[in-house]
N, C-alpha and C positions, 0 to 999 in steps of 0.2 A: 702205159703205166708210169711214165715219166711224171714226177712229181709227185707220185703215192708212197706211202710205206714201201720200207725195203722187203723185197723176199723174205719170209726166214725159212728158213733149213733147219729141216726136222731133227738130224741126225747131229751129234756131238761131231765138231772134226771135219766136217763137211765140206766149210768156208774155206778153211785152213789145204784141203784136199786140192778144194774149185783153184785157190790162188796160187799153188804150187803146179797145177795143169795150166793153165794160163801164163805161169812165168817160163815153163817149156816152152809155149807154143809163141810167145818172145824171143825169145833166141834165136827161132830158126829168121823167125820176120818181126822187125819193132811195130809194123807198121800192120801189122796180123789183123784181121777181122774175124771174127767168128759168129754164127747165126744159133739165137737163143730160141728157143720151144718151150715153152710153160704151159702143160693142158692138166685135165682131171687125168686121177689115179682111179685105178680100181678099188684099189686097199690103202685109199688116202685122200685128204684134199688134192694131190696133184703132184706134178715131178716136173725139173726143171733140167733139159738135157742141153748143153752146149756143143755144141759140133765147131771144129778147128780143122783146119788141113795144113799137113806136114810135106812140104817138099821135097821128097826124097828121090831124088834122079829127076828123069823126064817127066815123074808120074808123079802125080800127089796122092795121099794115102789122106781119109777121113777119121780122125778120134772123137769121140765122143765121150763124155763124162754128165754121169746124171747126179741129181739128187734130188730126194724128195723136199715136200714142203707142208708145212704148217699150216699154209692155208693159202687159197686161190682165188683171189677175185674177178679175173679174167683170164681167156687164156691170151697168152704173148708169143707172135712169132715174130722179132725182125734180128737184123743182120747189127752188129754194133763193133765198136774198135773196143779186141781185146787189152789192151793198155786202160781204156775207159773203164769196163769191168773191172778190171785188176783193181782200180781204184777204188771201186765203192765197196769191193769185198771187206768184211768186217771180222776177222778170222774170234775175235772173243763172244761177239753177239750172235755169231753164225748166221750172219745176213750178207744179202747181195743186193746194193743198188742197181736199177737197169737202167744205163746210159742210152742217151739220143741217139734211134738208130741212120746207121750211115749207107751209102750208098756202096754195095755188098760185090765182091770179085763175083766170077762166072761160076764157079763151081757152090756158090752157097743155093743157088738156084735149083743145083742136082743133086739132090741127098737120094739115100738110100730108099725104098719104098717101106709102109707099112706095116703090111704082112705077106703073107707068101713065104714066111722062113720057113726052109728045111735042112733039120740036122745032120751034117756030113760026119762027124765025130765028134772026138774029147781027145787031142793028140797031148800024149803027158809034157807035162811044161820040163820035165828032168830027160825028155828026147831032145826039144825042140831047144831048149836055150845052147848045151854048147855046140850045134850044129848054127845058131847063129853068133853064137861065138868067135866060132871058127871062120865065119864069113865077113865079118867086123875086122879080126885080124887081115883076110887077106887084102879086103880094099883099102885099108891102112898098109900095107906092105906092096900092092901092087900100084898103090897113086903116090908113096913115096918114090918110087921106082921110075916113074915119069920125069924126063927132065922140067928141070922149073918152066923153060921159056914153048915148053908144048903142054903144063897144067893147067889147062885151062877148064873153067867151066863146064863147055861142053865135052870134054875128054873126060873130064870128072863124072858126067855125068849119062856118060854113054858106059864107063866101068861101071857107078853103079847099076844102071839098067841090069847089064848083065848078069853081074852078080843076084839084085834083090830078087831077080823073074826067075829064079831057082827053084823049082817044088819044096816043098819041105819033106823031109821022106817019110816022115812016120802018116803024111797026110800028103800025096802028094797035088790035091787040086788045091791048097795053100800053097802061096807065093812065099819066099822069104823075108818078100816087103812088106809081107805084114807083121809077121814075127819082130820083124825092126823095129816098125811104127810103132808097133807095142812096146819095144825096148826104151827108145829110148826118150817116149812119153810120160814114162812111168811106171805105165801098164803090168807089162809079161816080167815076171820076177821068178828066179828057179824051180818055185815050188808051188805057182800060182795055181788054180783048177783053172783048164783050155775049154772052149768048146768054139765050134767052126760052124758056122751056116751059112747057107746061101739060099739067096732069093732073085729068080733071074739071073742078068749080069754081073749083080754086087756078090760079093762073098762078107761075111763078119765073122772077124776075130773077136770072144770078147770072154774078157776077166774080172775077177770082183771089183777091181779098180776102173773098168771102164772097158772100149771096146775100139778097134779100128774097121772099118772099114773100106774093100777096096773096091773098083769096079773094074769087071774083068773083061767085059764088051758090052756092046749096048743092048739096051733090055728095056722095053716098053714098059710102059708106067712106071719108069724111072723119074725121082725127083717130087714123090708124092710126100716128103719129109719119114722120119722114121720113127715112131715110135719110141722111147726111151725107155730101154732097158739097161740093167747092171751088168 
């Protein structure tokens, strides 16, 4: 679709959502890719879902943010540099140019599957935020505690293992590294409505702002991409 009209985005606010999830998923890496899916809607011309992955520890955690659209002339699946997007977003026209896609990490290959979701719960977002609260605080208090000249990387990033692979209690086949990824993508906000599913190896966390997913072992017909949901 390179060289066509931009996307637009059905919903007020949308653009402005899309480029503020994208300026996250900069931070963690300038040099970030993310794999874009534009198919038909049920209840619409079509929905455009972004998939980003967030490094956090040894493990990367899958976000996703949808939006619908105005109108669909193809569907679009490739991998593109998130800074590229960031660019053509248009936050007053609520449009999104789709830049030339690039040659995509490993993990854009393996998204979550289809279908196969089933509902684990609704874990209350007023359980779950100061219990990761509380775990924020400590890998902040136990990686300052680290002497500088043994801070390393991998020591960073074996404390978070530890930490994030914590049940969550009110649910406990959710990890805490999801609850994260949803923190602090955006996502999980005090008061947010939770729900949890799992299909196969993957588990999804996901909120009206968006959704993370993780995968928790390997699960056949993984990597069939994911549907886009809110």
């Amino acid at each position: 679709m390179t060289g066509t009209a931009p996307l637009a985005l059905a919903d007020a606010g949308e653009a402005a959502d899309l480029a503020a999830f994208l300026v996250r998923l900069l931070r963690f890496d300038k040099a970030a890719a993310v794999r874009l899916q534009a198919v038909p809607a049920a209840d619409g011309p079509g929905v455009l879902a972004v998939f980003g992955r967030l490094p956090l520890g040894g493990s990367g955690v899958l976000a996703i943010r949808t939006a619908r659209l105005t109108a669909l002339g193809e569907p679009v699946d490739r991998t593109v540099s998130a800074g590229r997007l960031l660019d053509g977003v248009d936050d007053e026209a609520d449009t999104a140019v789709l830049p030339d896609a690039v040659t995509g990490p490993a993990w854009a290959g393996l998204l979550p599957p289809r279908t196969g979701w089933r509902l684990l719960g609704e874990p209350p977002a007023d359980r779950v935020y100061p219990e990761l609260m509380a775990a924020v605080r400590e890998f902040r208090e136990r990686s300052e505690a680290v002497p500088a000249h043994h801070r390393t990387r991998a020591v960073l990033d074996a404390l978070a293992d530890e930490i994030w692979s914590r049940p969550v209690t009110v649910l406990p086949e959710l990890p805490l590294r999801a609850a994260h990824a949803a923190h602090v993508i955006g996502f999980l906000k005090p008061d947010a409505p939770l729900t949890v599913h799992r299909a196969g190896g993957w588990l999804r966390l996901s909120a009206p702002a968006g959704s993370v997913a993780v995968r928790t072992a390997a699960a056949p017909g993984a990597g069939l991409g994911l549907s886009p949901l809110r």
